[in-house]
CHARMM-style PDB file with segment names, atoms N, HN, CA, C and O in Angstrom:
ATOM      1  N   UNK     1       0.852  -1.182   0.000  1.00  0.00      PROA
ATOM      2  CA  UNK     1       0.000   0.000   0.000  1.00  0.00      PROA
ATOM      3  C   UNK     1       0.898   1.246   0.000  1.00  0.00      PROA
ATOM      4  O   UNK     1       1.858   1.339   0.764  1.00  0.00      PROA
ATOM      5  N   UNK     2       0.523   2.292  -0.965  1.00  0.00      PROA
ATOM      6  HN  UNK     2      -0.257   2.217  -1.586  1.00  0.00      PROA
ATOM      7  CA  UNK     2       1.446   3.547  -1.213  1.00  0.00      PROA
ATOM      8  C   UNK     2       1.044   4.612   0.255  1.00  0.00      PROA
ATOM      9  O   UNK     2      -0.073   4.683   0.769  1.00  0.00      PROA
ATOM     10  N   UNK     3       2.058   5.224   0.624  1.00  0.00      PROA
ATOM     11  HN  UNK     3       2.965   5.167   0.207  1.00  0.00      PROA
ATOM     12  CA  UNK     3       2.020   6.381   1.617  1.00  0.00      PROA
ATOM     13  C   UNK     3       1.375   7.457   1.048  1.00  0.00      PROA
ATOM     14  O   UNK     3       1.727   7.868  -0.057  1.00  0.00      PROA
ATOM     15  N   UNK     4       0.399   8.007   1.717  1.00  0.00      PROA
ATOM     16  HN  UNK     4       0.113   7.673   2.615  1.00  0.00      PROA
ATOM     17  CA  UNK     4       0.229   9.386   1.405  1.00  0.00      PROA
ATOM     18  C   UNK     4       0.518  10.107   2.375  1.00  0.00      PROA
ATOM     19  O   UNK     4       0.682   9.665   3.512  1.00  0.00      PROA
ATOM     20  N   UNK     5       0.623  11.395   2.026  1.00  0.00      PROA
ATOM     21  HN  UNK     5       0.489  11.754   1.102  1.00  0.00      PROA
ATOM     22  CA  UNK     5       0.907  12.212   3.253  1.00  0.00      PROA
ATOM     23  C   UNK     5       0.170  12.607   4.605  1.00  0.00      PROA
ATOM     24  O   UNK     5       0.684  13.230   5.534  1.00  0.00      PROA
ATOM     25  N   UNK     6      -0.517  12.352   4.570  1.00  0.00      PROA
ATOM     26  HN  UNK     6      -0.934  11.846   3.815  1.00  0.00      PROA
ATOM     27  CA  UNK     6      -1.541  11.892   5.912  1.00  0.00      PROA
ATOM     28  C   UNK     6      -0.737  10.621   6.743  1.00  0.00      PROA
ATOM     29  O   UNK     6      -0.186  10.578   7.842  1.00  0.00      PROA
ATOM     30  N   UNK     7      -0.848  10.103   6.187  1.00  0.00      PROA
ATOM     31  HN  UNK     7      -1.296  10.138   5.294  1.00  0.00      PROA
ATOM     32  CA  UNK     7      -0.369   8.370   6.816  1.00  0.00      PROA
ATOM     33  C   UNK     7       1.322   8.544   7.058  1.00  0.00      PROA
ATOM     34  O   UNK     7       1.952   8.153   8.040  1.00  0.00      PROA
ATOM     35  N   UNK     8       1.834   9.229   5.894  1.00  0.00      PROA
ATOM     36  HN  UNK     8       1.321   9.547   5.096  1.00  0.00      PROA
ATOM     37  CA  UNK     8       3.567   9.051   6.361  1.00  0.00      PROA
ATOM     38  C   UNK     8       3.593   9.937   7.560  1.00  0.00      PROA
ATOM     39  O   UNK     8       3.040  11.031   7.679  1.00  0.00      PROA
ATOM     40  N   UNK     9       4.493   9.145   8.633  1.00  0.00      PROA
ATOM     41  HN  UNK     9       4.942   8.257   8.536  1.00  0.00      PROA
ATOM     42  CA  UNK     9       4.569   9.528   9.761  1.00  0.00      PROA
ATOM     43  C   UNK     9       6.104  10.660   9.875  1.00  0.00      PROA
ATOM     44  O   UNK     9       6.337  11.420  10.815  1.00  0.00      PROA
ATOM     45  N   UNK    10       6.592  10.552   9.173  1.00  0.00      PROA
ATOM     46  HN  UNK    10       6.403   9.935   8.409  1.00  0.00      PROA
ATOM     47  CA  UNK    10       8.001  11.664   8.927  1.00  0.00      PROA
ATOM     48  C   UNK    10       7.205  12.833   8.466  1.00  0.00      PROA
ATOM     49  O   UNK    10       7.500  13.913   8.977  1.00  0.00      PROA
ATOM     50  N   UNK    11       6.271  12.804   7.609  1.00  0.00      PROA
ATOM     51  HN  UNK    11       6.031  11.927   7.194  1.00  0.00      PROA
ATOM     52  CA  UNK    11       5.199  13.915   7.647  1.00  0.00      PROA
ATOM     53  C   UNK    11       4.328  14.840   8.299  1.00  0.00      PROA
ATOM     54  O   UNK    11       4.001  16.002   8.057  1.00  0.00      PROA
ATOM     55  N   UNK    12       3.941  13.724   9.503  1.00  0.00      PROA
ATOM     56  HN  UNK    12       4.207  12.780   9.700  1.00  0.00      PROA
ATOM     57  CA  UNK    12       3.144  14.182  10.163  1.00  0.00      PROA
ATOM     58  C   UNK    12       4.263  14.832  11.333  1.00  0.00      PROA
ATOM     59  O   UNK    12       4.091  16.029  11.564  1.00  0.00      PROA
ATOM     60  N   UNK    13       5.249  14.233  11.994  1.00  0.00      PROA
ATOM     61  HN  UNK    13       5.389  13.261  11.806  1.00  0.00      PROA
ATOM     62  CA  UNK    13       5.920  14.419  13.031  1.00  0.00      PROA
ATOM     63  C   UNK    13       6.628  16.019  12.573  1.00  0.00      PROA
ATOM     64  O   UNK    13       7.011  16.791  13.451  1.00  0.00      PROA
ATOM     65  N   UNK    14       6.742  16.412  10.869  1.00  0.00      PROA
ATOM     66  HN  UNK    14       6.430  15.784  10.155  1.00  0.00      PROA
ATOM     67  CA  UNK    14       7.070  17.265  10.517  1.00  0.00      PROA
ATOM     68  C   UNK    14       5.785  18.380  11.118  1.00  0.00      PROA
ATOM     69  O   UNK    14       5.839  19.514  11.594  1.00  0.00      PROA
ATOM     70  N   UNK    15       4.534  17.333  10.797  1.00  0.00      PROA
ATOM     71  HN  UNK    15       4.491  16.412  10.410  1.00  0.00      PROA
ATOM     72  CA  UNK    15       3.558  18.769  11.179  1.00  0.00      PROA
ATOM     73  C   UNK    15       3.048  19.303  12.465  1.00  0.00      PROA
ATOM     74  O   UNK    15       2.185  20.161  12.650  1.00  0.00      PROA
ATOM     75  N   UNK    16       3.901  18.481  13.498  1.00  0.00      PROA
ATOM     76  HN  UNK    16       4.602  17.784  13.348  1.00  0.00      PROA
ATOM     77  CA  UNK    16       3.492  18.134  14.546  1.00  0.00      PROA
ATOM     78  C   UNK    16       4.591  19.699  15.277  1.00  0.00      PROA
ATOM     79  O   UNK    16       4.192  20.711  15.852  1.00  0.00      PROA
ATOM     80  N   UNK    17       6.267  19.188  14.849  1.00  0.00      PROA
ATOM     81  HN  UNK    17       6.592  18.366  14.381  1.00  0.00      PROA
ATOM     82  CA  UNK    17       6.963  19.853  15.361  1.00  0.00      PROA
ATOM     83  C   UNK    17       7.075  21.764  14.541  1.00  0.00      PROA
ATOM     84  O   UNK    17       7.823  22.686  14.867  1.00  0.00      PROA
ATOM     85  N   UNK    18       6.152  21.717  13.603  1.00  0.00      PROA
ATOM     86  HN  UNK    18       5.545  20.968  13.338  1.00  0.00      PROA
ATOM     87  CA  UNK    18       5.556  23.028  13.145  1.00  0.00      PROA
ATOM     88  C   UNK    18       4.179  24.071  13.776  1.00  0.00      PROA
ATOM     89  O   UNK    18       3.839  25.197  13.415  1.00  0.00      PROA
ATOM     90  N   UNK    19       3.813  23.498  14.447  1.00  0.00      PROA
ATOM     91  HN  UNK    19       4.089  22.583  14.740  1.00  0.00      PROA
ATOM     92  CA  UNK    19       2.634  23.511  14.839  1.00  0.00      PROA
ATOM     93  C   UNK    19       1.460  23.536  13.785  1.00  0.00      PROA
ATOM     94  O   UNK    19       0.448  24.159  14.103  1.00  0.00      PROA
ATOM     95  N   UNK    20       1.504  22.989  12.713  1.00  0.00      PROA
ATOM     96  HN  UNK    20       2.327  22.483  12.455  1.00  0.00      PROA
ATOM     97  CA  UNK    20       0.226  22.830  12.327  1.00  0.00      PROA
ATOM     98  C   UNK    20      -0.831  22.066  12.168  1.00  0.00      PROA
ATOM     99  O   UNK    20      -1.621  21.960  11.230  1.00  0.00      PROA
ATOM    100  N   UNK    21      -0.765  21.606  13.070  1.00  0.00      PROA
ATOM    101  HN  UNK    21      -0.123  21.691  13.832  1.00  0.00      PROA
ATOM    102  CA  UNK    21      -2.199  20.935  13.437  1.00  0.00      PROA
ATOM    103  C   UNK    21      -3.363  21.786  14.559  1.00  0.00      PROA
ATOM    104  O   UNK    21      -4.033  21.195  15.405  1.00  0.00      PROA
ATOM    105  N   UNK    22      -3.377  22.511  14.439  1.00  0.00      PROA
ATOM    106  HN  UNK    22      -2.833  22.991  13.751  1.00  0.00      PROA
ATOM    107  CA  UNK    22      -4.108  23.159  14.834  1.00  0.00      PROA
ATOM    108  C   UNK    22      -5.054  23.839  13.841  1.00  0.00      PROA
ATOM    109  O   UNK    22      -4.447  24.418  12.941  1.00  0.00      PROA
ATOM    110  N   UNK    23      -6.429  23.918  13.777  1.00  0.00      PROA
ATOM    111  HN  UNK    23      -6.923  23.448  14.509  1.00  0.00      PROA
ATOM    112  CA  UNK    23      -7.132  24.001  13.258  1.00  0.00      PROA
ATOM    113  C   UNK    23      -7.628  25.250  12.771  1.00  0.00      PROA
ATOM    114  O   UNK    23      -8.057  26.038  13.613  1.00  0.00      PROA
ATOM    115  N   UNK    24      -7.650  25.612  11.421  1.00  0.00      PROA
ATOM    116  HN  UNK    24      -7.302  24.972  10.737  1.00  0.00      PROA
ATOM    117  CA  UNK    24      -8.152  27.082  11.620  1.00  0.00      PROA
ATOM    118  C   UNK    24      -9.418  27.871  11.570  1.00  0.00      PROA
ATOM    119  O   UNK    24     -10.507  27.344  11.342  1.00  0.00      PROA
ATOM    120  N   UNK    25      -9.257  29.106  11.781  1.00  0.00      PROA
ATOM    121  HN  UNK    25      -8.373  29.534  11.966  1.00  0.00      PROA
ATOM    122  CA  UNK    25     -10.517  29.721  12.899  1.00  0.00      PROA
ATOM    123  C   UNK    25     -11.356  30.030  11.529  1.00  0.00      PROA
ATOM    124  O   UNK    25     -10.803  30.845  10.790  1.00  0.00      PROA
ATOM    125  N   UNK    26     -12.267  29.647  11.199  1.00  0.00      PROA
ATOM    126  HN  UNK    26     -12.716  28.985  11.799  1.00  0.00      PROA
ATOM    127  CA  UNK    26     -12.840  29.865  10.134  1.00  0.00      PROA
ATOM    128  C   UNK    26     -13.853  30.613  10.580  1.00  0.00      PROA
ATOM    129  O   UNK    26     -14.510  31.407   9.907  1.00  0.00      PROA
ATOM    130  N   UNK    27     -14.003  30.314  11.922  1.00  0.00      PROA
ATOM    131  HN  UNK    27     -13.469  29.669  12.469  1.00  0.00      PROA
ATOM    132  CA  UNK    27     -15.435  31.816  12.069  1.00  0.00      PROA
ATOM    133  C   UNK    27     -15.065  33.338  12.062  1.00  0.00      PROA
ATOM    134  O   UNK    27     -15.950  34.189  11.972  1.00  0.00      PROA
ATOM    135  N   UNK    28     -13.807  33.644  12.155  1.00  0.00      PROA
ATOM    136  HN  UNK    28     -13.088  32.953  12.228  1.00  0.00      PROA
ATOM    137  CA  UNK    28     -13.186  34.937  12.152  1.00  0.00      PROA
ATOM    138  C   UNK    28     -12.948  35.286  10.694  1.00  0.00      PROA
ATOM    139  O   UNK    28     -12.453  36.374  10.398  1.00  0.00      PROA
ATOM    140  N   UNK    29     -13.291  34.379   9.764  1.00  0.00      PROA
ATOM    141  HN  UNK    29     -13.693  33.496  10.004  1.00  0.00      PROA
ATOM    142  CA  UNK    29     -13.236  34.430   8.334  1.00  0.00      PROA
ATOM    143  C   UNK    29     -14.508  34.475   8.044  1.00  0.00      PROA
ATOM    144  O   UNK    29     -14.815  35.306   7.189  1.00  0.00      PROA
ATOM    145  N   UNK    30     -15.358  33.827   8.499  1.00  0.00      PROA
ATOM    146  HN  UNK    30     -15.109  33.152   9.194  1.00  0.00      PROA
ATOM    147  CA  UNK    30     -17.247  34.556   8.322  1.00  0.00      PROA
ATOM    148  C   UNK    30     -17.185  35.483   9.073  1.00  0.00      PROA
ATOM    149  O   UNK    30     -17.829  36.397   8.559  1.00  0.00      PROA
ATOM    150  N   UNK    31     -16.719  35.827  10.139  1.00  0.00      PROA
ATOM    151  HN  UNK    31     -16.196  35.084  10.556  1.00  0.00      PROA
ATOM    152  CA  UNK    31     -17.421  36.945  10.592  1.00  0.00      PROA
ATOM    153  C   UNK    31     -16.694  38.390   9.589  1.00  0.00      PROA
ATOM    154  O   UNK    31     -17.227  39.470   9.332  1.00  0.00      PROA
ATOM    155  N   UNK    32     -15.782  38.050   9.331  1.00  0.00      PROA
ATOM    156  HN  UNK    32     -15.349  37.173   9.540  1.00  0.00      PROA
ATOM    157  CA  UNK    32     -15.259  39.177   8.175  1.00  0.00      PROA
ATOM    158  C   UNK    32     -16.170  39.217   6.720  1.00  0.00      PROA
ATOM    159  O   UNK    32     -16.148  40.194   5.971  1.00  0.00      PROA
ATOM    160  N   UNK    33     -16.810  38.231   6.511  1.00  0.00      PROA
ATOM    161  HN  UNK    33     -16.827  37.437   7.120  1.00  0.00      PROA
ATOM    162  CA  UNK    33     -17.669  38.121   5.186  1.00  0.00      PROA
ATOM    163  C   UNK    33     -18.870  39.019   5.880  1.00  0.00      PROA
ATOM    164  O   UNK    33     -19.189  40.150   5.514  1.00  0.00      PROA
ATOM    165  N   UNK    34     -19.400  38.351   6.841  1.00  0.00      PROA
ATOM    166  HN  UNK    34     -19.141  37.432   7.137  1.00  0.00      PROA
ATOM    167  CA  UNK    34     -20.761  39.019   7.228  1.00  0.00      PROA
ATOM    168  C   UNK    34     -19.882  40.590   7.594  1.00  0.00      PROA
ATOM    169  O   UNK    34     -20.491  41.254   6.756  1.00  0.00      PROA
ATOM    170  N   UNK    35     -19.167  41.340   8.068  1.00  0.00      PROA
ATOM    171  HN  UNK    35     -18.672  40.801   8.749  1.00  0.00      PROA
ATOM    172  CA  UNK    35     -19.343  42.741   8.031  1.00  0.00      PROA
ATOM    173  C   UNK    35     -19.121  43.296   6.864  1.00  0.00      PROA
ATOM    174  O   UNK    35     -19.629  44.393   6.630  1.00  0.00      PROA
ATOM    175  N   UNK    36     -18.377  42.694   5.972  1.00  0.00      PROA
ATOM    176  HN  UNK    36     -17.964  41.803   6.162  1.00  0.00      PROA
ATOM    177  CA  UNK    36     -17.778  43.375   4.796  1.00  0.00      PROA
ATOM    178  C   UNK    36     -19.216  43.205   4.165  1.00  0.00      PROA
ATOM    179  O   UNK    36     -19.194  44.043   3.263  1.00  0.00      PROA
ATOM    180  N   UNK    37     -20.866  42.390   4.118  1.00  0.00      PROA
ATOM    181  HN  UNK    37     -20.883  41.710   4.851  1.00  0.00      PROA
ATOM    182  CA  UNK    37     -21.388  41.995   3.458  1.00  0.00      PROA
ATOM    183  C   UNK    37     -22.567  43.225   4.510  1.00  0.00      PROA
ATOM    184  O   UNK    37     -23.387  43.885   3.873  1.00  0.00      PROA
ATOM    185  N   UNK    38     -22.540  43.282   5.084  1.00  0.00      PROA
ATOM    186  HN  UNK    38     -21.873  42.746   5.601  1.00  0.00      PROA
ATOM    187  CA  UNK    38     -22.946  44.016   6.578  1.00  0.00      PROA
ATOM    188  C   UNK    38     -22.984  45.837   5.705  1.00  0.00      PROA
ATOM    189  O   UNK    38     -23.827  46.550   5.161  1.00  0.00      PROA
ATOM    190  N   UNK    39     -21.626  45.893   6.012  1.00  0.00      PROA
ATOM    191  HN  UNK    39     -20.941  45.314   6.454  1.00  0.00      PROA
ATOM    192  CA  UNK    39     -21.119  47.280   5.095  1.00  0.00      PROA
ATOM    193  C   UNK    39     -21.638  47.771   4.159  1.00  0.00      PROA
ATOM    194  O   UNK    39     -22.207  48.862   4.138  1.00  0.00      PROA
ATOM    195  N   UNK    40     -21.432  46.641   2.837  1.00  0.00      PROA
ATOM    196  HN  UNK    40     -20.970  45.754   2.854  1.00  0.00      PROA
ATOM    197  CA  UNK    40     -22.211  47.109   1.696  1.00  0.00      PROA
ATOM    198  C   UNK    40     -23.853  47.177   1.570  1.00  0.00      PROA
ATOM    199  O   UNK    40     -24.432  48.041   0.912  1.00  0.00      PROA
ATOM    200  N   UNK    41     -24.288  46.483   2.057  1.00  0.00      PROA
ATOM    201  HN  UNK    41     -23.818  45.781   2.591  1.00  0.00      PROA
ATOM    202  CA  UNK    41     -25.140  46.901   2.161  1.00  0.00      PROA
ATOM    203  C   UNK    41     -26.203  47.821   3.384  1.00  0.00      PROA
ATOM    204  O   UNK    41     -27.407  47.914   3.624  1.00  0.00      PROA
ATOM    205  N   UNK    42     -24.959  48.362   3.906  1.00  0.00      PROA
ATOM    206  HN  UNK    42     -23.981  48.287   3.711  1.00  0.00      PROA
ATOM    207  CA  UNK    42     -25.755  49.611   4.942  1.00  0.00      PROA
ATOM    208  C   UNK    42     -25.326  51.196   3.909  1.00  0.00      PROA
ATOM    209  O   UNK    42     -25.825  52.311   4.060  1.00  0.00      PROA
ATOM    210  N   UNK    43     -24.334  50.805   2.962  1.00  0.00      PROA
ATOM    211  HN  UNK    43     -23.929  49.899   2.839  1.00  0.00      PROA
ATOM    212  CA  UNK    43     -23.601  51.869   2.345  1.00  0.00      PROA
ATOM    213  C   UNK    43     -24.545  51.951   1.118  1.00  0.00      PROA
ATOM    214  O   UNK    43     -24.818  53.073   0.692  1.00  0.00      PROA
ATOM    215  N   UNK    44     -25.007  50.980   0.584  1.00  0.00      PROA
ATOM    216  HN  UNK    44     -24.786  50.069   0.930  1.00  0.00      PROA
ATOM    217  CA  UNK    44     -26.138  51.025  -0.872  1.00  0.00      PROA
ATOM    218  C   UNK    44     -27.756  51.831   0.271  1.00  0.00      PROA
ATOM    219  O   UNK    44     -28.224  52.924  -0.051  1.00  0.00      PROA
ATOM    220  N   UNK    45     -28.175  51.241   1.172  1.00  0.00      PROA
ATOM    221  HN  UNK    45     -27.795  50.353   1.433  1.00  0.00      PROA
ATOM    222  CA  UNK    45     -28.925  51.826   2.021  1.00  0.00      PROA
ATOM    223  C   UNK    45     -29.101  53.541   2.260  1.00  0.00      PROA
ATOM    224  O   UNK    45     -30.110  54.202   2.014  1.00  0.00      PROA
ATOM    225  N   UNK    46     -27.834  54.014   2.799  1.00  0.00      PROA
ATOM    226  HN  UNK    46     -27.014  53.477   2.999  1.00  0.00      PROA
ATOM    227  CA  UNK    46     -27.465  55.308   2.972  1.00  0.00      PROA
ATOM    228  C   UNK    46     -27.507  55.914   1.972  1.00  0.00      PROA
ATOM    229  O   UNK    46     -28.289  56.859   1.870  1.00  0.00      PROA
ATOM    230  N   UNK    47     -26.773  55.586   1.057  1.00  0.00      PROA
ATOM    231  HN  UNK    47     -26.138  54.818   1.139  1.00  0.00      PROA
ATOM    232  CA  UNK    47     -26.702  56.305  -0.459  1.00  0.00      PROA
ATOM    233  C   UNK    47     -28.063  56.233  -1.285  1.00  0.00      PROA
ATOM    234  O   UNK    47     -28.410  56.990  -2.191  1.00  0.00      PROA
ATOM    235  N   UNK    48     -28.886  54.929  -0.655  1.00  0.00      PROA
ATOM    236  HN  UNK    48     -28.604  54.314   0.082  1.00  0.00      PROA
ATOM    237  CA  UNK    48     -30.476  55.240  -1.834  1.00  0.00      PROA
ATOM    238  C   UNK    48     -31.085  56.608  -0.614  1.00  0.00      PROA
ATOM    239  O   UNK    48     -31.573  57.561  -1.221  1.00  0.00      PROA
ATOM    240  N   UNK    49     -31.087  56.742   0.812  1.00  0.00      PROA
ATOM    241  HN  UNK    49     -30.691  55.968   1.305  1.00  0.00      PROA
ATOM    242  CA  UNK    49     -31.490  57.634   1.012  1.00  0.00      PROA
ATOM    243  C   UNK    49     -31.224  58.934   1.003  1.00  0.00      PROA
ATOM    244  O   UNK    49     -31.969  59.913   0.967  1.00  0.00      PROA
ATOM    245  N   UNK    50     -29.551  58.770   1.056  1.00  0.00      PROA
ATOM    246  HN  UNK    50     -28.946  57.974   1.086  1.00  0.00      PROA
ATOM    247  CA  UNK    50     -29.295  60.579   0.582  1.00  0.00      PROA
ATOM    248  C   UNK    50     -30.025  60.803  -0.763  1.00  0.00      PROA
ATOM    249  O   UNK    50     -30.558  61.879  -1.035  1.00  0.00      PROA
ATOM    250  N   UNK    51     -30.024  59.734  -1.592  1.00  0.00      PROA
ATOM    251  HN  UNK    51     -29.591  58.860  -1.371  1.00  0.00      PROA
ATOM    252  CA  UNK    51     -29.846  60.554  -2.606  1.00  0.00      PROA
ATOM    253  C   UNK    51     -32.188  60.202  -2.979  1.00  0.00      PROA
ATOM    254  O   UNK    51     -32.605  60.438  -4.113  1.00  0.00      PROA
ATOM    255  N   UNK    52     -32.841  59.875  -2.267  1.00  0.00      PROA
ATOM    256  HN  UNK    52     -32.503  59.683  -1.346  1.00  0.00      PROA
ATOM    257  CA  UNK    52     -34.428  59.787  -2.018  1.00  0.00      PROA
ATOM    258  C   UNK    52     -34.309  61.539  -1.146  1.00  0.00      PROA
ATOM    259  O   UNK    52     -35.078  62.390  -1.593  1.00  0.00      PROA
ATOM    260  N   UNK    53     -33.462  61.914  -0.094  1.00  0.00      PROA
ATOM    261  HN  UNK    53     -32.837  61.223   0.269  1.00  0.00      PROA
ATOM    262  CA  UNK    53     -33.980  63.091   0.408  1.00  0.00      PROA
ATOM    263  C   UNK    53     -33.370  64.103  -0.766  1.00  0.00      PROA
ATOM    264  O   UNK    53     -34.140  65.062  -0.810  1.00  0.00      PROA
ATOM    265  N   UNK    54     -32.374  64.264  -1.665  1.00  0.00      PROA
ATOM    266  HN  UNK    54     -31.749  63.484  -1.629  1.00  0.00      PROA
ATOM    267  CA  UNK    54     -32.049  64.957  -2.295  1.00  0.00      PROA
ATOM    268  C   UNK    54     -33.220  65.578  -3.287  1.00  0.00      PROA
ATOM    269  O   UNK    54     -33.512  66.756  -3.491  1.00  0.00      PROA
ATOM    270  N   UNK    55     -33.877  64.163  -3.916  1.00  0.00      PROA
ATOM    271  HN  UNK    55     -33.640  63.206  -3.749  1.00  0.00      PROA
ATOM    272  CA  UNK    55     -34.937  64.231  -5.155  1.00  0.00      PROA
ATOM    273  C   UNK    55     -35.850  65.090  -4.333  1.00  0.00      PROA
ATOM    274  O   UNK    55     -36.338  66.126  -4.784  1.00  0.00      PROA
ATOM    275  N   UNK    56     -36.072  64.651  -3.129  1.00  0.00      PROA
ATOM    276  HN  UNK    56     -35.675  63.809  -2.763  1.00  0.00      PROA
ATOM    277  CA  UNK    56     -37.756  65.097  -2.206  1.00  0.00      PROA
ATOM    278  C   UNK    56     -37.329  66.371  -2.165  1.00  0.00      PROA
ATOM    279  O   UNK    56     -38.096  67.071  -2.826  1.00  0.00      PROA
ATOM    280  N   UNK    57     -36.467  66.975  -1.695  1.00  0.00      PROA
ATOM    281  HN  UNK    57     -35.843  66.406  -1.159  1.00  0.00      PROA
ATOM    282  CA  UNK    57     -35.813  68.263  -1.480  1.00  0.00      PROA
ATOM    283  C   UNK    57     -35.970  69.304  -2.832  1.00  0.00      PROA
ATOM    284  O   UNK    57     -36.215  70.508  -2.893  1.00  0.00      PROA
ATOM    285  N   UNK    58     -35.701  68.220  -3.944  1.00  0.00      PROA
ATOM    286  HN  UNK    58     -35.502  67.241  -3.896  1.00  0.00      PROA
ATOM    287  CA  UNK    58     -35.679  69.216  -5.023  1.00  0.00      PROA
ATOM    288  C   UNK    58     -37.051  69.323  -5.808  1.00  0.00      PROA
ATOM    289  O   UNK    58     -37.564  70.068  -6.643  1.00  0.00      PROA
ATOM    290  N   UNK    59     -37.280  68.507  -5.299  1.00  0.00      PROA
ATOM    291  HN  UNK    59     -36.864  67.901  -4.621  1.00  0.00      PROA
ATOM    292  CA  UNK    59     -39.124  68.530  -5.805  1.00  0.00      PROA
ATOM    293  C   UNK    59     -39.457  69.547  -4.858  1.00  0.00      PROA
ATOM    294  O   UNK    59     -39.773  70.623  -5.364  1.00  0.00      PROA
ATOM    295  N   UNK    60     -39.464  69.482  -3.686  1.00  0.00      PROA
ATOM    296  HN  UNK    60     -39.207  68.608  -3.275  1.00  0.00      PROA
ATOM    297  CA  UNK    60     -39.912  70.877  -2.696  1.00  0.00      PROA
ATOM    298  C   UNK    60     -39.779  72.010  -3.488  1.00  0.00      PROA
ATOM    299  O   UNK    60     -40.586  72.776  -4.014  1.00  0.00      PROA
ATOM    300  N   UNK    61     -37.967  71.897  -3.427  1.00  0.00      PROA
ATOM    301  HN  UNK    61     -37.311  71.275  -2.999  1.00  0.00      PROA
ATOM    302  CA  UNK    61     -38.188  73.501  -4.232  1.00  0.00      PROA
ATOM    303  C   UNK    61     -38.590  74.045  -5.139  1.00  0.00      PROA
ATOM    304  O   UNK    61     -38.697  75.267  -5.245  1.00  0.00      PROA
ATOM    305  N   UNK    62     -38.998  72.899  -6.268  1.00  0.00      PROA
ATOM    306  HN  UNK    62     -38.911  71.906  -6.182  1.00  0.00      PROA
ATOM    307  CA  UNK    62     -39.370  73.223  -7.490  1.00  0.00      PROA
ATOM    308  C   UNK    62     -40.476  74.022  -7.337  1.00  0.00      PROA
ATOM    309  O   UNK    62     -40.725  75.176  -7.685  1.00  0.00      PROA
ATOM    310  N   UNK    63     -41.325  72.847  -6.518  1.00  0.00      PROA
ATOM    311  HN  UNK    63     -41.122  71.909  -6.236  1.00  0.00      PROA
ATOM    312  CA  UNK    63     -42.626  73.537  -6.518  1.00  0.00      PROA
ATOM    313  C   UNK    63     -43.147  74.608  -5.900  1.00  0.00      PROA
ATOM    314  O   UNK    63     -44.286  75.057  -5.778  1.00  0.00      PROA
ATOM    315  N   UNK    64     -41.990  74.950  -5.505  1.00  0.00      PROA
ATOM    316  HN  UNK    64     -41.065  74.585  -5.604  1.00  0.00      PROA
ATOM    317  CA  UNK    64     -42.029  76.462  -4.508  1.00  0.00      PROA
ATOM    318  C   UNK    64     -42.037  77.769  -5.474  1.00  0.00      PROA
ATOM    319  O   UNK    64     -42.704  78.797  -5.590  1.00  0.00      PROA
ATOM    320  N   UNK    65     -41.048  77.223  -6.032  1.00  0.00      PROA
ATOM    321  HN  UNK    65     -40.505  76.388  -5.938  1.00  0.00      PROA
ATOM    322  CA  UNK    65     -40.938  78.018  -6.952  1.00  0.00      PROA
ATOM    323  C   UNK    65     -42.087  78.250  -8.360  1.00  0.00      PROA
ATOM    324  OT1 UNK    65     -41.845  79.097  -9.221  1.00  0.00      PROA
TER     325      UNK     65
END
């Protein structure tokens, strides 16, 4: 039966004395999706309302005028 690198143990003892076996934090990698995803869309939000009070604003004045 052929070694793979999982199973060869000169491999693993390599990953052992590296520290990588330790697992990584993948929720600190969603939680960066959800704000960056968070962001854009509080920033498309803000910007449809500046620019909803801008129109209302200029309709005011129009008709003021």
């Amino acid at each position: 039966m052929p070694t793979t690198p999982v199973r060869n143990g000169k491999f693993a003892s390599f990953m052992s004395v590296q520290g990588s076996n330790q697992s990584y934090l993948s929720d600190r990698y969603d939680r960066r999706l959800r704000f960056q995803k968070l962001t854009r869309v509080a920033t498309f939000l803000a910007a449809t309302a500046g620019f909803a009070w801008v129109a209302i604003e200029s309709a005011q004045a129009l008709s003021f005028f």
